[in-house]
Structures are given as C-alpha cells and as structure tokens.
N, C-alpha and C positions, 0 to 999 in steps of 0.2 A: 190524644187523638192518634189511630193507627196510621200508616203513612200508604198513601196509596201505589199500587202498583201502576207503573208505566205502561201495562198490556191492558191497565182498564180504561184507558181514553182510547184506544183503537178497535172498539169491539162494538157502537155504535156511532154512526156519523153526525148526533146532535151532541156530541158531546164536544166540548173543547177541554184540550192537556194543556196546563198553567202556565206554558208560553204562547197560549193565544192558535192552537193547528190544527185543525178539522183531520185526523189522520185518514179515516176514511175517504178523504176528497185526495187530500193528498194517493194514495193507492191508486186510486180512480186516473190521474196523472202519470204515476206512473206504467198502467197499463196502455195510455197513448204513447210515452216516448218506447214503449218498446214494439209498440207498431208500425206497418211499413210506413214510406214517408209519402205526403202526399201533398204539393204546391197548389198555391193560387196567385195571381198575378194581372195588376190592372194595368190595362193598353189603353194608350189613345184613341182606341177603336173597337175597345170592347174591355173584355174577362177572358180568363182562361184559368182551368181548372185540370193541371197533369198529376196523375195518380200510379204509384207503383205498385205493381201488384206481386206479393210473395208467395210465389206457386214453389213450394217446398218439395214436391217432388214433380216429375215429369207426366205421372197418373194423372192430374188433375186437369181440368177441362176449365181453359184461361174464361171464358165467356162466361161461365157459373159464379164467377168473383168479382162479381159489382162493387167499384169504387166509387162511383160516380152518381148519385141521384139525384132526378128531376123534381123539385117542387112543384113548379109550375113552368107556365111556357118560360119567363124569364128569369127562373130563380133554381139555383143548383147547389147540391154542397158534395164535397168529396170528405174524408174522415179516417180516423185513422184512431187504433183503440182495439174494442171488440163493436165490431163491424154490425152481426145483431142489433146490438143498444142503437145506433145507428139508423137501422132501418125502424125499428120504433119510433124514433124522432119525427125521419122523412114521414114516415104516414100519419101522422100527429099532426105534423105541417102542412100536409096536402089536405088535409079535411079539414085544417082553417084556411088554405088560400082558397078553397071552394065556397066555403062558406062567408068569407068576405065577398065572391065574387056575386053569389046568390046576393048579399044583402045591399052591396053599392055598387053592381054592374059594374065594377071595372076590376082591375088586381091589385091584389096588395103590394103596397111599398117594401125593396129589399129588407132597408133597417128596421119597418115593423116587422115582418115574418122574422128578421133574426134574433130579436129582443123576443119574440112568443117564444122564440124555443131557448131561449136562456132564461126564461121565466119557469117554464118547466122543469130546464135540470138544476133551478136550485132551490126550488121546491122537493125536489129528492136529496137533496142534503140538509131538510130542516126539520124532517119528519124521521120519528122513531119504525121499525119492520119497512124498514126500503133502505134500498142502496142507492148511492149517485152513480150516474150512467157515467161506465169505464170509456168514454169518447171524446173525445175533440173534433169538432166539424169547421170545414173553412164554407161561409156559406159564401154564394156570389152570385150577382144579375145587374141588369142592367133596367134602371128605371128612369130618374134626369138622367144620371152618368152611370158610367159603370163602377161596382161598388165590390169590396170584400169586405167580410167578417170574420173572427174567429170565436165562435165560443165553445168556452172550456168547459171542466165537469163542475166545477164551483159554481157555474151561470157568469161567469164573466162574459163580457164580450167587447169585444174590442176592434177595431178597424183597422187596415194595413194597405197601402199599395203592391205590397209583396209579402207571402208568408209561407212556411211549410210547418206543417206538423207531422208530429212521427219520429222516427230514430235518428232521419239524417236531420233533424232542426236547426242544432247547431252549425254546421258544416255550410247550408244550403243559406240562411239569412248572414252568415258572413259573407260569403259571394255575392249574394244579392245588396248588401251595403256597399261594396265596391265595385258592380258591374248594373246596377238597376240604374233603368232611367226612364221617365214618365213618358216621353216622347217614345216608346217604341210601338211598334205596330203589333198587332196579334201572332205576325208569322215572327218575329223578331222575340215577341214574351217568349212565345211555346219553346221556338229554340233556346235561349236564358233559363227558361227552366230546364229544360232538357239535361244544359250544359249541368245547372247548379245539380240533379238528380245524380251525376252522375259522380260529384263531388261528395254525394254525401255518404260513400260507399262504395265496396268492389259487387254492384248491383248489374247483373246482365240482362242489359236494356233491350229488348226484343218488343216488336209489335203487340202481343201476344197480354207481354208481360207490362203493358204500360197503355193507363186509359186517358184518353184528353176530351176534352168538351170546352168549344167557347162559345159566347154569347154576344155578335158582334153588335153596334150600335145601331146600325140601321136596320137590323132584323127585330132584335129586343128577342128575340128564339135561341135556348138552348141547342145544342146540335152535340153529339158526339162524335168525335171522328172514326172513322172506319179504319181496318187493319193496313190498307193500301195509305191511306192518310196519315197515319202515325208513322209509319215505315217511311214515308217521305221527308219527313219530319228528322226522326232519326239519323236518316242517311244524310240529310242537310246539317 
C-alpha cells in the first residue's frame, strides 16, 4: 500500500488526516485569528458589541468598513475573518428572522438564529466543491436576558459572558478573566472592553477606527453609536 501524502488531506474539507483534523476548517480559523479583533460582552443591562476596524491606510473611508450587522431589531453580530463570508451569513439570517416573523408574528429567539447559522457553516464543511466560511461571528441580543454567542467555521457555538475574536483573542480574554464582572453596567462593559482592545495590541483607537452597538434591556433595540458617542467612550 503506497503511503499517502500529507498535502492530500488539505485539499478538500470532507476529508479527515489520521489524527482525526478537518485541515480545511482548521485554515478557515486560522484566517479569523489574523483578523482584526472584535469583542462582545454581557451587562446587567444589556449587550454590547465593540469592533476594531483596520484601516491600513489613511485613503480609506472608516464608514465603508462595516463591522457591526444588524439581524434584526434585537439580534446583532460583529466578526472577524474575511468580512465578505460575513455578510453572506448576515443576509441568510435576516431572511429567516423575517421569515419566522411572517410565520409566528413575533421574533426569533437569540439561541435559535445563532444555532441556524451554525447549522449552515457546518454544512460547508461536510460537502465536497465548497469551502468553510473563513469567519467567526460573536452573535448577541437581547430576548429573556441578554445573551452572546460565538460560532466558529466548524459550526461550533458556544456561549460566553465575555469574548473576542480575532488577533487580539488571547491578550483581551486574559484581562477579561481578571477584570470581568457580571454586575457591570453597559457604560462600565463598553469601557472594559475598550480597556481590554487596547491590551491586545499597539491599535490606535480613534472614533473613526472603532464601531460599538449595544442592545440595552429595556429597549430589546440594537443601536449603533455615533462618532461623538464612541469618542466619549474613548476619552472616558
């Protein structure tokens, strides 16, 4: 029996290499940690969703770099990866929370929408001529409570009071193991992540360069902050 090469378990994603590793999914992971980083964090009083945005040169027009999309009124996810793949997801999502909405008049629950789309992207790692979406999304909203998710390119998903994805991951969930607490307010999270963003990296934090959205409990509404709101933030 000829002895197989190691480059032939990486050249489609249904294959598994003889210690058990999707290589392809694996790739797909590694194209989120070398994307920018991008937090979510649950308050006593909502969600919030801070997103860095890597404007590689000065030419680039900050508003054109959507980190931040709305599902629906109380369902958001920020992402980090190739950004594209992304918005594929988001609009895949928005035509089942519509479509839940037409069929039981009310909205869908956070953890179901986050499970439909983890159902998707590991349905792209079981099928032959497809590739698994290079993303990681942190989904979050507010429905009994306020809720985060993260799922990965494998279709994992998994829940978190605090998380970031992207390049600063490691750096930012150390800080937040030592400085996270459930008790803190919206204006208290966005600062904590601020601080952790700023740990995870020599990143120059500018309004411009940095998107937030939170979802407080008594509205159950997504809202993005504006350039004057971030900068306050910031400067706090």
């Amino acid at each position: 029996m000829y002895p197989v090469s190691p480059q032939a378990y990486d050249r489609a994603s249904t294959v598994f290499s003889p210690d058990g590793r999707l290589f392809q999914v694996e790739y797909a992971k590694e194209a989120v940690r070398r994307g920018a980083t991008a937090i979510g964090i649950v308050c006593v009083d909502g969600v919030a969703l801070v997103a860095y945005k890597n404007a590689g040169t000065s030419l680039i027009i900050p508003e054109t770099m959507k980190k931040v999309f709305e599902i629906d009124t109380h369902i958001a996810a920020t992402a980090s990866g190739l950004i594209a793949d992304a918005r594929r997801l988001v609009d895949i999502a928005r035509l089942e929370a519509q479509r839940h909405r037409m069929a039981y008049g009310e909205t869908m629950g956070l953890e179901s929408m986050a499970k439909e789309m983890c159902d998707l992207m590991q349905v792209y790692t079981q099928y032959g001529g497809v590739r698994p979406f290079g993303v990681t999304l942190l989904v979050a909203g507010v429905d009994e409570k306020p809720r985060l998710y993260e799922a990965e390119p494998s279709g994992a998903l998994t829940g978190y009071k605090a998380c970031a994805i992207g390049s600063g991951r490691k750096e930012v969930e150390e800080f937040f193991e030592k400085e996270y607490k459930e008790s803190l307010n919206l204006d208290a999270g966005i600062s904590l992540a601020l601080k952790a963003l700023r740990k995870s990296g020599d990143l120059k934090l500018e309004a411009p360069n940095v998107e937030i959205a939170i979802c407080p409990t008594k509205t159950k509404t997504f809202e993005v902050l504006t350039y004057k709101e971030v900068e306050k933030h910031l400067k706090a």
